[in-house]
Steps between C-alpha positions, in 0.01 A plus 500: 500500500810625314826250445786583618750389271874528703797508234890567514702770286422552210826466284561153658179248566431391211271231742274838599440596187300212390232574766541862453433534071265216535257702760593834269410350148196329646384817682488328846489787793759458743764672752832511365742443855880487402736336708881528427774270469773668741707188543587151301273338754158644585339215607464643904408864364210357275373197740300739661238485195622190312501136591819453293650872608524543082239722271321533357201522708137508466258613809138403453351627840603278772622241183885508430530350149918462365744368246366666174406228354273451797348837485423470141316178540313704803415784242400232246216364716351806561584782184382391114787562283787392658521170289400500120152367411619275208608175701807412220626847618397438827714171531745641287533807783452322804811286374702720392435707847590168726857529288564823600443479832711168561762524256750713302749512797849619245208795363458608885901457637649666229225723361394666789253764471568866494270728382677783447805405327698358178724204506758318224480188676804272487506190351207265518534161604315173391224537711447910474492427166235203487304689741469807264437305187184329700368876646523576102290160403252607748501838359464433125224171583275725698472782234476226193261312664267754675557795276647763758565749543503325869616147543186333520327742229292816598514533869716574696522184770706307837742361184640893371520599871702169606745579198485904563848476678677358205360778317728722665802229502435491129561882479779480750725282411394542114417138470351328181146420478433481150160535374426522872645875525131591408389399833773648645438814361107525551604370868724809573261717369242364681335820745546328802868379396586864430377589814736259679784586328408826585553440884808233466662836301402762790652248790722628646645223724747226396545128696883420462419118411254548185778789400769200506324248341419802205951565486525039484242572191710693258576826433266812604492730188168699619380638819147680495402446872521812725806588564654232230793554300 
């Protein structure tokens, strides 16, 4: 049986496209549902096929499996790949991935993500700031220590999808990686990256909150989404 793998538009959840690259790179089959965000709120809209009324999603049969974190644990147990072989990369991956998930909280308020568009952001403040300088640690002691050109060496695994979002924040909002731009760079060109980007440009639908939270963020110099400016 197929997954069905249930995701939100594309220029906004960065949480859906951790699930979604990681299923692409590794070559897992699955059915690609989309479910927009039309309000702030979804939570009543999306209850009827998540527990916690937020994607994304993963549908396994009669098996609901969320949180992405969750579903890449699920995909773990039961796909080769999806963690690196070498166990210092391993640990170094399955660390770095737990950080992601439960922290950078100035990265996600005031870098939202936006596919399709270029920011000057305003100032940073003290935590923005710290918060970028660790995504560029990360960055630069993944490709030293493992050799790239992913950040735990050859493969592609669960660690370059969890950071995939701030790939496109990176671009974005133009922020400084350092030696860590080479990721970044290999990331967007990634195939299944393109192709993402490819469908965040084509959207054609806008949710007035994300929009606002793009205006607090700085100033909008470039517009490539259908019908952008």
């Amino acid at each position: 049986m197929t997954y069905t793998l249930i995701t939100a538009n594309r220029n906004y959840s960065s949480w859906s496209l951790r699930p979604w690259i990681l299923m692409k790179a590794l070559d897992i089959p699955f059915e690609d549902e989309i479910e927009l965000f039309t309000m702030p709120v979804n939570y009543d809209a999306f209850r009827s096929f998540s527990p916690t009324g937020q994607v994304p999603v993963l549908i396994d049969g009669e098996r609901t499996i969320w949180d992405s974190l969750g579903i890449a644990l699920y995909l773990a147990d039961r796909h080769p790949g999806a963690w690196p072989a070498d166990e210092e990369a391993r640990a170094f991956a399955q660390s770095a991935v737990c950080e992601m998930h439960g922290g950078f909280p100035a990265l996600r308020g005031f870098c939202t993500m936006n596919v399709g568009v270029r920011v000057k952001p305003r100032p940073m403040d003290g935590q923005l700031v710290r918060e970028v300088y660790r995504i560029r640690e990360i960055f630069e002691e993944g490709l030293a220590r493992f050799g790239g050109p992913w950040l735990a060496g050859s493969s592609f695994t669960v660690l370059d999808a969890f950071y995939a979002p701030v790939a496109f924040r990176v671009r974005t909002y133009g922020l400084d990686v350092g030696r860590g731009q080479a990721w970044v760079d290999a990331m967007l060109a990634h195939p299944a990256m393109r192709q993402w980007e490819e469908e965040a440009l084509a959207e054609e639908w806008r949710e007035e909150s994300h929009e606002a939270e793009l205006v607090a963020a700085g100033e909008m110099i470039a517009d490539y989404r259908t019908g952008g400016r």
